[in-house]
C-alpha positions in Angstrom: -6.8 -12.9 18.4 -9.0 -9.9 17.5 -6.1 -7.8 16.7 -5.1 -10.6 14.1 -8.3 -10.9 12.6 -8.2 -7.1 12.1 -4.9 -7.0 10.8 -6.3 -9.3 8.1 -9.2 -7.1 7.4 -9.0 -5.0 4.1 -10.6 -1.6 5.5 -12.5 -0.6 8.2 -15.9 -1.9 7.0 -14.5 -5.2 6.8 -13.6 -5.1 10.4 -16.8 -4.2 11.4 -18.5 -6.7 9.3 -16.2 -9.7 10.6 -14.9 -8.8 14.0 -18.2 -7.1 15.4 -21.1 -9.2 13.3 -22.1 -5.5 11.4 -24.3 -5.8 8.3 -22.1 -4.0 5.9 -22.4 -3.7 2.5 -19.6 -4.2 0.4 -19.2 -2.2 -3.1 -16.5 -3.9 -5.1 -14.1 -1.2 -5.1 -10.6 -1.6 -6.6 -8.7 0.4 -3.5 -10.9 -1.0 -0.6 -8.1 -0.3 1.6 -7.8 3.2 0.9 -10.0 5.4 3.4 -9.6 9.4 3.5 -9.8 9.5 7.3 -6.8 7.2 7.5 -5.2 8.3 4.1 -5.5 11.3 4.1 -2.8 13.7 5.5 -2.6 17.8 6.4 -0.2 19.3 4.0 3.7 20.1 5.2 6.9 20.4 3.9 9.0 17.1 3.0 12.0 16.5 4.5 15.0 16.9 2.6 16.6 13.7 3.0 13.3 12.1 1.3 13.7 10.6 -1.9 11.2 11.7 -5.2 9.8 9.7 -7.8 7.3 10.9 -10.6 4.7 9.4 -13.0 2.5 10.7 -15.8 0.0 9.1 -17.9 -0.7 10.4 -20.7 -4.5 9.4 -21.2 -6.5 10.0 -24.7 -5.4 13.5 -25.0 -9.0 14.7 -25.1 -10.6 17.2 -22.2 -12.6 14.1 -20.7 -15.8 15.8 -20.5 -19.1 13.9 -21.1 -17.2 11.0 -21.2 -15.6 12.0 -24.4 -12.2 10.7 -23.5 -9.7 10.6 -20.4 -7.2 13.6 -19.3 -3.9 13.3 -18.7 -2.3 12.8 -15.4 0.8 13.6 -13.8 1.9 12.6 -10.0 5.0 12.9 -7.9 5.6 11.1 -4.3 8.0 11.1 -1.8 9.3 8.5 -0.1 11.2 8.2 3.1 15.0 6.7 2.9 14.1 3.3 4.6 11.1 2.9 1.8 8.8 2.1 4.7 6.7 5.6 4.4 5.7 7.5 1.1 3.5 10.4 0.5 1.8 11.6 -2.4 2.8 15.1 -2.6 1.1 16.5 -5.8 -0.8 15.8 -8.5 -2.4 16.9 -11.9 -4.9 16.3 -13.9 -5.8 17.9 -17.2 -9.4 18.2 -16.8 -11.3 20.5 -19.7 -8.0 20.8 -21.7 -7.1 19.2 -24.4 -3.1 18.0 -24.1 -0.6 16.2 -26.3 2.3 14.1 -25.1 4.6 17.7 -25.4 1.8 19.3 -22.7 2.3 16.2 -20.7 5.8 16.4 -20.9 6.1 19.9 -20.2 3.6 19.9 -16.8 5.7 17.5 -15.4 8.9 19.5 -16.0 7.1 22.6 -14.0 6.0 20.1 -11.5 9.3 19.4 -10.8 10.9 22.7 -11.2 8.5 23.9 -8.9 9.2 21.5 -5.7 12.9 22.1 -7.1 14.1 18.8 -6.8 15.5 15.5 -9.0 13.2 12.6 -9.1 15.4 9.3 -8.7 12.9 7.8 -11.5 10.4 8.9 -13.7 7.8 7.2 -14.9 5.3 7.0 -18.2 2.7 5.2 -19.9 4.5 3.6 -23.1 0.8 3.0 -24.4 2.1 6.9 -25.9 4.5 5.8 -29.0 4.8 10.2 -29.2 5.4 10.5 -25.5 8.2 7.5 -25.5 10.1 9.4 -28.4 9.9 12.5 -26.7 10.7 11.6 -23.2 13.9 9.5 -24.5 15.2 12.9 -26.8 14.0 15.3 -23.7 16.2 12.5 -21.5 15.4 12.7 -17.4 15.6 9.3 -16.5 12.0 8.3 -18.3 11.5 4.6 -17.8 8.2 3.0 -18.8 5.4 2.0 -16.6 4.5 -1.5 -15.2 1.3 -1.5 -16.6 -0.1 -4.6 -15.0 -3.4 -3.6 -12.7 -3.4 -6.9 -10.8 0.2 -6.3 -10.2 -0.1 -2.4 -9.1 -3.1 -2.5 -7.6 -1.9 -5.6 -5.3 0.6 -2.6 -4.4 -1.4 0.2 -4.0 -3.5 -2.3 -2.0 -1.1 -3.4 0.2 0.7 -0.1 1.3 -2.7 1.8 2.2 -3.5 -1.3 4.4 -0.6 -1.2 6.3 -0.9 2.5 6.0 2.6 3.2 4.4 1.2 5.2 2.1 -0.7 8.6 2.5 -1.8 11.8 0.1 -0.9 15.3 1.7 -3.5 17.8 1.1 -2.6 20.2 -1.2 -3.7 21.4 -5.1 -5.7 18.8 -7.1 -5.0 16.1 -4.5 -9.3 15.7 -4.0 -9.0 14.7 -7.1 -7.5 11.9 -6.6 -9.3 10.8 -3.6 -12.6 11.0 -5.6 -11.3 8.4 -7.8 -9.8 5.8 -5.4 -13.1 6.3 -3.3 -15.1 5.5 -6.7 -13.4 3.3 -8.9 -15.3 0.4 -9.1 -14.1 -3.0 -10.4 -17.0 -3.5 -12.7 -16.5 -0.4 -14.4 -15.1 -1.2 -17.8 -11.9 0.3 -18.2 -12.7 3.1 -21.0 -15.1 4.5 -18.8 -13.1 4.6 -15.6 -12.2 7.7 -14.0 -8.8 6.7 -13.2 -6.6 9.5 -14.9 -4.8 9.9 -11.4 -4.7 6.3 -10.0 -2.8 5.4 -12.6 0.1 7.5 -12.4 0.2 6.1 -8.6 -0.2 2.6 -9.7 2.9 3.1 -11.8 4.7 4.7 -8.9 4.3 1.9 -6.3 4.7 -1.3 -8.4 9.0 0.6 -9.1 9.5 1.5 -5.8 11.8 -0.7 -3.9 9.3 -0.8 -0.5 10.3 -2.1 2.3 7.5 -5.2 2.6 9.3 -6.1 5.7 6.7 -4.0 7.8 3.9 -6.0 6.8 5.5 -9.0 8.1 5.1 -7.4 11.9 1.7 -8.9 11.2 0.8 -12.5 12.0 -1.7 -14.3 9.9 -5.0 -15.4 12.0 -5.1 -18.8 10.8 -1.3 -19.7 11.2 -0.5 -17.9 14.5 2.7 -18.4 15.5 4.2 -21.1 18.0 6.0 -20.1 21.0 8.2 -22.0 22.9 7.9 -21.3 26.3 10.9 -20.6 28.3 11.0 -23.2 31.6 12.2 -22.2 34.9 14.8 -24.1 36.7 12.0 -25.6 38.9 10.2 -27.2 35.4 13.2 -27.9 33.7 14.2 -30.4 36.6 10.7 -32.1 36.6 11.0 -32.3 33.0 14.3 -33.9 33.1 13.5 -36.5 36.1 10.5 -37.6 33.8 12.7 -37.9 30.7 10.4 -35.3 28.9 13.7 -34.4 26.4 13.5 -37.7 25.1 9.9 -38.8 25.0 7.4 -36.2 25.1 4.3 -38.0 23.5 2.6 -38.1 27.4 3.1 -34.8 27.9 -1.1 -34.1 28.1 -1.8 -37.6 30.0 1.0 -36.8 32.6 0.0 -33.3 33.1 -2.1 -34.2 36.2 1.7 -35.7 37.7 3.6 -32.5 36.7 0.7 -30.8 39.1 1.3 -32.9 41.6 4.7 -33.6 41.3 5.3 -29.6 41.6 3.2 -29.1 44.6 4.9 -31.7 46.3 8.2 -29.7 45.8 6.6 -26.1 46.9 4.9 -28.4 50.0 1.8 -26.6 48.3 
């Protein structure tokens, strides 16, 4: 039953506040599942056989200092062939430079020509009418971004919970964790620092997880019902009584199955 509850819980703060009766307090973030300890992986090489996805937004093309504007972000993860594990391998974020939708462009080009591999999709903001006609001439397999935050942050949600999603160490990746350890929901969205868990957001509401692994998981208040498998001794009792047919006295007649069993074990 505790292990249920748990499995419920959104992060670890929630587990200590409804399994052990801790007086935490609670700050409204939008990623409360994500938690560096858990999330937060030592950099290594990525298999081959993984598959690569990439997504960039574009943000307001201004160095974001001073609140001044938001810097562009590019992100590329890999994901494991059964879509049950992915890992945010890099990241970038413009911050202090000034960028159009060719800088963008071009960073994520390098980013890729760096790892040297293909990405099976990649992803943009089409809030950038420049970046859209520049993507679609440059070609790349650019599609645009499910923009939706209840829709990708349900995602992003979901897979740090069930912890199917981590970010290696490596390059601007702190980044990143500052912002899902900051972003808070009250935070009106031009002044969210969010230039990197956007990109992300993008990225987990295309690819085709496999949701099947949170399913392992059974909900605390609708636990499962398991039939119990008789022996041969309880399935003749059963039948003598006519249980197969009529079981509505099962509780009053439980005292007879007791005594009706001893009398066959001469207990």
């Amino acid at each position: 039953r505790i292990d249920q509850v748990i499995a419920l819980c959104r992060n670890t703060s929630e587990v200590q506040r409804r399994v052990f009766g801790k007086f935490i307090k609670d700050s409204g973030l939008v990623y409360p599942t994500f938690e560096p300890k858990r999330h937060v992986k030592p950099w290594h090489p990525v298999p081959a056989s993984w598959l690569w996805y990439q997504a960039v937004d574009i943000g307001s093309g201004t160095d974001g200092e001073e609140g001044s504007g938001h810097p562009s972000g590019v992100v590329l993860v890999a994901v494991r062939p059964d879509y049950q594990q992915g890992r945010v391998v890099d990241c970038i974020r413009t911050d202090g430079i000034r960028t159009t939708a060719g800088d963008v462009l071009k960073l994520a080009d390098e980013q890729i020509k760096e790892f040297g591999i293909q990405p099976i999709e990649r992803i943009y903001d089409w809030g950038s009418a420049e970046f859209q006609i520049m993507a679609a001439r440059n070609g790349g397999g650019w599609i645009p971004a499910e923009k939706n935050h209840e829709i990708g942050e349900k995602s992003v949600n979901t897979l740090f919970k069930f912890d199917m999603l981590a970010i290696y160490q490596r390059g601007q990746s702190g980044k990143l964790v500052g912002e899902l350890c900051s972003l808070g929901i009250s935070t009106p969205k031009r002044k969210r620092k969010d230039d990197l868990c956007d990109p992300v957001r993008y990225l987990c509401t295309r690819i085709p997880w496999d949701w099947s692994v949170t399913m392992t998981y059974i909900a605390a208040d609708t636990p499962e019902k398991v039939e119990k498998k008789l022996t041969p001794q309880e399935e003749e009792i059963r039948a003598r009584r006519g249980e197969e047919n009529d079981a509505k006295d099962q509780e009053d007649g439980l005292d007879a199955d007791f005594s009706e069993a001893n009398a066959m074990y001469e207990y």
